[in-house]
Every structure is written in C-alpha cells, then in structure tokens.
ZAMARGU-4260 file (C-alpha; in steps of 0.2 Angstrom, whole numbers, plus 5000, padded with zeros to 4 digits):
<rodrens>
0) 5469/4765/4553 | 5456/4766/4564 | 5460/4775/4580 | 5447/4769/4596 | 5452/4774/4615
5) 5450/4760/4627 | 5433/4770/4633 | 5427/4771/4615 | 5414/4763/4605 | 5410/4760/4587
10) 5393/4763/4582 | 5381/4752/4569 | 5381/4766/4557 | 5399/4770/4559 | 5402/4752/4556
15) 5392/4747/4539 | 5400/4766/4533 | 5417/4759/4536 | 5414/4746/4524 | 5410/4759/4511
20) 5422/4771/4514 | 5436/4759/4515 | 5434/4753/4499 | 5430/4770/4490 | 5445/4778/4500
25) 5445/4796/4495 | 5453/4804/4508 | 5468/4802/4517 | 5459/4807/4535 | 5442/4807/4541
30) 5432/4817/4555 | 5422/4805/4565 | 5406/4813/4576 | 5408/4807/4594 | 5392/4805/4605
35) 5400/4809/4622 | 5392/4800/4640 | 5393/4805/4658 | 5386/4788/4666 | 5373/4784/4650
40) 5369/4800/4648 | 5372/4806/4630 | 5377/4825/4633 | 5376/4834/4616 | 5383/4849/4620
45) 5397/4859/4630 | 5410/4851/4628 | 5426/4855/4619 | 5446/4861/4626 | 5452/4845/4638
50) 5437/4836/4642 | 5429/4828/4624 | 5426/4835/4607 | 5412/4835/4595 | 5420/4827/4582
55) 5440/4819/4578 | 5451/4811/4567 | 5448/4793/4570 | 5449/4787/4556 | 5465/4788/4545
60) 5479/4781/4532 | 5496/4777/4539 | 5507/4795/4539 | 5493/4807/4538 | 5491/4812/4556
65) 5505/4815/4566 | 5504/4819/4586 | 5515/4831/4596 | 5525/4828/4609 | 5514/4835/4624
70) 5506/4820/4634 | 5487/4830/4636 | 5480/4831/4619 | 5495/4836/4607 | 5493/4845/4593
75) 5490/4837/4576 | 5497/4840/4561 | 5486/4830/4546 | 5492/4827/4529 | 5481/4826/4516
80) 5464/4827/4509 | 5450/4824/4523 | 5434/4819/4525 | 5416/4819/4536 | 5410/4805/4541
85) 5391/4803/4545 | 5391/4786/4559 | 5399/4789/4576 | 5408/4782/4589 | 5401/4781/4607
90) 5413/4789/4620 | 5411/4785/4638 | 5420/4800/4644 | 5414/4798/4664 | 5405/4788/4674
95) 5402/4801/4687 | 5405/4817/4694 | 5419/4813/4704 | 5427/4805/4688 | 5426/4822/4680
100) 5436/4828/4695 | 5449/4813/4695 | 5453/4816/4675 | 5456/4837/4680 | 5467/4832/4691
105) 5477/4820/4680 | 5477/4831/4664 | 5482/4846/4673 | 5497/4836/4680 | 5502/4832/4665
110) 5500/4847/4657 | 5508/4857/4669 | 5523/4846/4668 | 5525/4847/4651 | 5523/4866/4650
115) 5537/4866/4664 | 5548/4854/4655 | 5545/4864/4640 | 5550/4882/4648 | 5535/4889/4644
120) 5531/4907/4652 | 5513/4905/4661 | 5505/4924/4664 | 5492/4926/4678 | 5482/4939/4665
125) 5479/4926/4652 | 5476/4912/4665 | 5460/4923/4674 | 5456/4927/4657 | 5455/4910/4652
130) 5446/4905/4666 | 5431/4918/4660 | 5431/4914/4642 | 5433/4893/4642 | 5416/4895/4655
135) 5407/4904/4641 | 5412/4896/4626 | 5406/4879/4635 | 5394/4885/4643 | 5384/4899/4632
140) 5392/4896/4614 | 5394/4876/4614 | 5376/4876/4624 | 5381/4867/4639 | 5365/4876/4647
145) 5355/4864/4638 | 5360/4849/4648 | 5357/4855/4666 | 5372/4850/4681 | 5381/4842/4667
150) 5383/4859/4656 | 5386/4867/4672 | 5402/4855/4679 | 5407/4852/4659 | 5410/4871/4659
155) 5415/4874/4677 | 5430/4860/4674 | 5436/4870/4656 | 5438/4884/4666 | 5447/4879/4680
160) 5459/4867/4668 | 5470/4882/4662 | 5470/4887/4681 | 5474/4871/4690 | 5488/4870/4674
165) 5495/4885/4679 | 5496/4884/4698 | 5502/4864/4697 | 5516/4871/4684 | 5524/4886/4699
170) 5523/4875/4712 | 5532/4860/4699 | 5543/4874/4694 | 5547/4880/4712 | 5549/4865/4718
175) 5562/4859/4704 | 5572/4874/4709 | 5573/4870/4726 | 5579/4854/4721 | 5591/4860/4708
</rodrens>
C-alpha cells in the first residue's frame, strides 16, 4: 500500500524506486523522506511534533501499520521488518502563513477533544514546559534557524500547539460540565 495525503506528491525518484522495491519486497514497511513546502518553498528543517515530519511510513504491506484512535496524528504501532527509502514524496504542507494558523486551530480542536473525551489529566507545569522545549527542539536542534520567518513561525506554532491543546481542552471540559 502506498499511503499519499490529498496535499502529497510522488517524486521521480521515489517513483522508478517503487518499481524496484516492489518487486524485491524485503520489508514489511518503508520510511519515506518527505520534502516539506510553505507556498514552493522547500523548508529543510524544523519541522517535526504537529506540523510535518522529516520522514514517514508511506509505504507499507496490508496489517503492518496500525493507527490509534486519536484524530491528530495517532500513534502507530508497525509490525515487521522496515525499511529506508532514498526518493521522496513532495508535501505541500502550507500555502501561507495564515494557513499555518488555520491548521493550529483545527489540530488543537481536535486534539483537545480527544484528550477530553479520553479523560486525560492536562498539568499547567508540563504545558509551560512544553511550550519552552517544542521552541528549541524546532527551532535550535531541528535547525529551523536556517530558514529565516519560516523556522521562526514553524517553531513558534510547535510551541503554542500543546498550549492551545491545553487551554481548548478546560474550556471543552468546563463547558461539557455545565451542560451535563
């Protein structure tokens, strides 16, 4: 199975590897690189926790990647031997700023739905925490400072995800008690 979102794009490369790893078939589960766009901008680095990842399993055989229940990015369990892929796959993540801001919105509804409907306890320490230490790791440790405003708003939006999560998730909370 090969696993493409509607904003995603199968490169040349990627494409004539297909051909050879499909007949070869060693693994149950390949990593796919993805090059990941604001606009037709290529950004190489910062991304990572909600907004886009480096690499994923695109590419895999029928009941060796499972997904979890949550709606934002659930957890995967994969079964089996994996696998690296060199070609990759062309991800249009944004078209523009404002589109960052639209997706933050959207993922942290969902997730804080799902962390209300799944009980779980949200602590205000860990949130603040997590607001520092999701700005640095995109930021300083992924390298988003190499990619000017882009590295600056990638990083800026990993932080405030966990907070916008948290704060959607008591008022959700509150507001489903009040309601009964």
């Amino acid at each position: 199975i090969l696993e493409l979102d509607a904003d995603e794009r199968v490169s040349d490369q990627l494409r004539e590897e297909l051909d050879r790893v499909l007949s070869a078939a060693d693994c149950t589960f390949y990593y796919v690189p993805m090059h990941n766009y604001i606009g037709s901008v290529w950004v190489r680095h910062g991304w990572g926790a909600y907004n886009g990842a480096a690499a994923k399993v695109s590419l895999f055989r029928k009941g060796s990647k499972i997904w979890g229940a949550d709606r934002v990015h659930p957890r995967l369990t994969l079964i089996g031997e994996g696998g690296w892929l060199h070609g990759h796959i062309d991800h249009f993540v944004y078209d523009d700023a404002g589109a960052l801001i639209n997706r933050l919105n959207r993922y942290s509804d969902a997730a804080a739905c799902d962390a209300v409907l799944q009980g779980r306890r949200l602590h205000a320490h860990r949130t603040a925490r997590r607001f520092f230490t999701r700005f640095y790791k995109s930021y300083c440790r992924r390298r988003g400072y190499r990619e000017g405003w882009r590295g600056v708003l990638l990083a800026l939006f990993s932080a405030l995800y966990p907070v916008l999560t948290h704060l959607k998730a008591l008022e959700l909370a509150e507001r489903r008690g009040r309601d009964g």
